[in-house]
N, C-alpha and C positions, 0 to 999 in steps of 0.2 A: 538590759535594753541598750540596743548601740543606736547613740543620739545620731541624727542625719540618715540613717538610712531608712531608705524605703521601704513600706509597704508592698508586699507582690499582689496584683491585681489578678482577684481569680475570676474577671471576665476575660482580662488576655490569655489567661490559662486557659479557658474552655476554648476561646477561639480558635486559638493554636492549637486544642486535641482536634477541633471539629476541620480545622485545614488537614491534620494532619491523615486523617480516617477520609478527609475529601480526597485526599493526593492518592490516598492508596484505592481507595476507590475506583477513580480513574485508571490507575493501574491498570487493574484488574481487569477492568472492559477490557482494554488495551490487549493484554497478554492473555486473555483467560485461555481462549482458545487454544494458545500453547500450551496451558497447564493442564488444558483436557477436561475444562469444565463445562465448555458448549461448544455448538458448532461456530465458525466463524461468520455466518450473517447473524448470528444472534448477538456476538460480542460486537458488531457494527454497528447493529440497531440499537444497542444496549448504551453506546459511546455517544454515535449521532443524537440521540436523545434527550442525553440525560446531560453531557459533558458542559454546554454552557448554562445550563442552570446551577448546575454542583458550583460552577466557576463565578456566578453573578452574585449567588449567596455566598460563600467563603470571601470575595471579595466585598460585599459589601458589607458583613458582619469584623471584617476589618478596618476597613475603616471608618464604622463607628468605632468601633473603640479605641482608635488614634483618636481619633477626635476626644471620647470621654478621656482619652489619657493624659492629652494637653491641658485640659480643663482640670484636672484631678494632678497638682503636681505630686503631691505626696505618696502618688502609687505608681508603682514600678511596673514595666510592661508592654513597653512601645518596641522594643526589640523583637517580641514575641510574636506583637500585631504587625508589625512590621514584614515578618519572614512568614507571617500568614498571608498578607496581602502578594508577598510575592508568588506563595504557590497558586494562590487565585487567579495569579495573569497567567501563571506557567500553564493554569489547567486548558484557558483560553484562548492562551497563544494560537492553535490554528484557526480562531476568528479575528485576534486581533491583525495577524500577520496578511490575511486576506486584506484587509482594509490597508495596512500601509505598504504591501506590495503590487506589482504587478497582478490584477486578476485574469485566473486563468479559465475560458470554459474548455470542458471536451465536448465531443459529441456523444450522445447518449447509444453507444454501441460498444459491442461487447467481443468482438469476434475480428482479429487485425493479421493482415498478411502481407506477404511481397507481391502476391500476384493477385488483384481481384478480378481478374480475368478468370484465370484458373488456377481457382487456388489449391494448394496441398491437400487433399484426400488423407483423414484418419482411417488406417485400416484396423488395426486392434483397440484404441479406445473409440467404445459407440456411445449413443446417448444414455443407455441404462448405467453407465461410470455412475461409483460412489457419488452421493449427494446432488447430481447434476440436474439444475432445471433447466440450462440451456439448449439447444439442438448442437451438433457439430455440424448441420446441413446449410452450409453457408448459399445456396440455391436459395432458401424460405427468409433467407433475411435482406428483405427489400432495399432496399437507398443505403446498404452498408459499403459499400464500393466507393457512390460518391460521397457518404459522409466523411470516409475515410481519407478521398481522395483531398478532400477538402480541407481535413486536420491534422493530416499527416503526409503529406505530400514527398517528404523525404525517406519515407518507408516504401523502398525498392529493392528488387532482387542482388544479390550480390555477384559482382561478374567478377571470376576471379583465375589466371592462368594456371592455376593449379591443375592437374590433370582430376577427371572427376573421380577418382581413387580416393586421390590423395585430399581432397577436397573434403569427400566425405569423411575422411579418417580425421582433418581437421574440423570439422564441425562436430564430430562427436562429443572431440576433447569440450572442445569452447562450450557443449550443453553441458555437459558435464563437471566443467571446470565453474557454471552458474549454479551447481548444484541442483541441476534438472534430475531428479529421479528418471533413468532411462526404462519403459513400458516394452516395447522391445524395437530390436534394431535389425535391417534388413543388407548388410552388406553389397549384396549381390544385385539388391534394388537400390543401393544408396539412398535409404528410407532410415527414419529411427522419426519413435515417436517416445515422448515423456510427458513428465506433471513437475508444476513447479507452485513454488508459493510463496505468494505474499511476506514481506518482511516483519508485519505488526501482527495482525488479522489471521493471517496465514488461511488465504484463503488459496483453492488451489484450482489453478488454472492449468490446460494442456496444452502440447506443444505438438509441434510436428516438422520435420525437418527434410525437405527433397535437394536432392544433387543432382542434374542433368547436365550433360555432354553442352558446352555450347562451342560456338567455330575456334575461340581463342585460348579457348581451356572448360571453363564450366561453370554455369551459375548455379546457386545457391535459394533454395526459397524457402521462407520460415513462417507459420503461420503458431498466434497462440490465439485461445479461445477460453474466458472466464467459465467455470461452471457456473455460478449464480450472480445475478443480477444483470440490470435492462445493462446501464454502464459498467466502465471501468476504470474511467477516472485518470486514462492516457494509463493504466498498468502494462496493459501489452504491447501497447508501443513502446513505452520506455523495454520494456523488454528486449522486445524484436531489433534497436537501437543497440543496445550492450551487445546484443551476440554478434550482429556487426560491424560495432568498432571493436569486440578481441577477435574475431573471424579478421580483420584487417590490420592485425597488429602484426 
């Protein structure tokens, strides 16, 4: 027996297995979808649901047992609860970050373009696309123009002196270069339409991409459309945003 040492606490042992199987957990929502275990509104509902209760229990089972560790000098184990309590915030972090950030709302629309006037026309993907419960009939989605116009006001068509050729041969690359799976492309229409997807979730949203002649060279219009759900959570805007600032680089 080595006199002064510790005791290991094996309630900070179970804590830290039960952060640990929390953390992976989380994961798992997170990624499954990439791993090809569900579709991705399931891995979303599965996160949204579950991710701050996993996060309030592994946090709060932590710090009791700070507490009983203070109290209990003779056992060892605070390091353990410690780095449990951390992954309890890390589970949380996108609730706590809401509260000490700027809060941001979107608008509950799902369907974003350069032109809501008239916007981009999908020719080859229709509504019956894999998994899709949205329309592509931007006609049937009422007050999406001025929602949009209201939340994204800086999502306008790209005017750009390129000749419209060569405009479309650069828009190509730039979907391309986003890792837009291209669906097929119309040279001669200066049309190309693709699917792209989400970073986490990987959920997968369409694009569509028109080049028209305009007096100083040629504009550009981009529209994407989520396949599931009411929202997007600013997804396709941040989108339609990227393509162009590298269309304008």
């Amino acid at each position: 027996m080595i006199i002064g040492k510790k005791k290991s606490s094996q309630l900070a042992n179970i804590v830290f297995a039960i952060a640990v199987l929390a953390g992976i957990a989380v994961l798992v929502m997170l990624f499954g979808a990439s791993l090809g275990l569900w579709e991705p509104i399931d891995g979303f509902r599965y996160y949204r649901g579950w991710y701050q209760n996993i996060g309030y229990v592994v946090c709060g089972l932590s710090v009791l047992t700070l507490i009983f560790l203070i109290t209990k000098k003779h056992l060892a184990g605070k390091k353990k609860a410690f780095i449990s309590l951390l992954i309890g915030l890390g589970i949380l972090w996108p609730m706590i970050s809401s509260f000490i950030g700027d809060s941001v709302s979107y608008p509950p629309i799902h369907d974003i373009t350069t032109d809501t006037v008239n916007p981009p026309q999908f020719m080859t993907l229709t509504d019956d696309r894999p998994g899709a419960r949205n329309s592509l009939d931007y006609a049937t989605k009422e007050g999406y123009a001025e929602q949009q116009l209201e939340a994204y006001p800086d999502i306008v068509p790209i005017m750009s002196t390129l000749s419209p050729d060569d405009a479309y041969s650069k828009a190509l690359r730039v979907g391309e270069a986003m890792g837009w799976e291209i669906v097929s492309s119309d040279p001669a229409a200066r049309r190309f339409e693709g699917t792209a997807r989400t970073p986490i979730f990987r959920f997968v949203d369409d694009t569509v991409v028109v080049v028209s002649p305009a007096p100083n060279g040629s504009r550009i219009d981009i529209r994407s459309v989520s396949r599931v759900g009411r929202g997007d959570i600013g997804v396709n805007a941040k989108r339609i945003r990227e393509f162009i600032s590298l269309f304008n680089q």
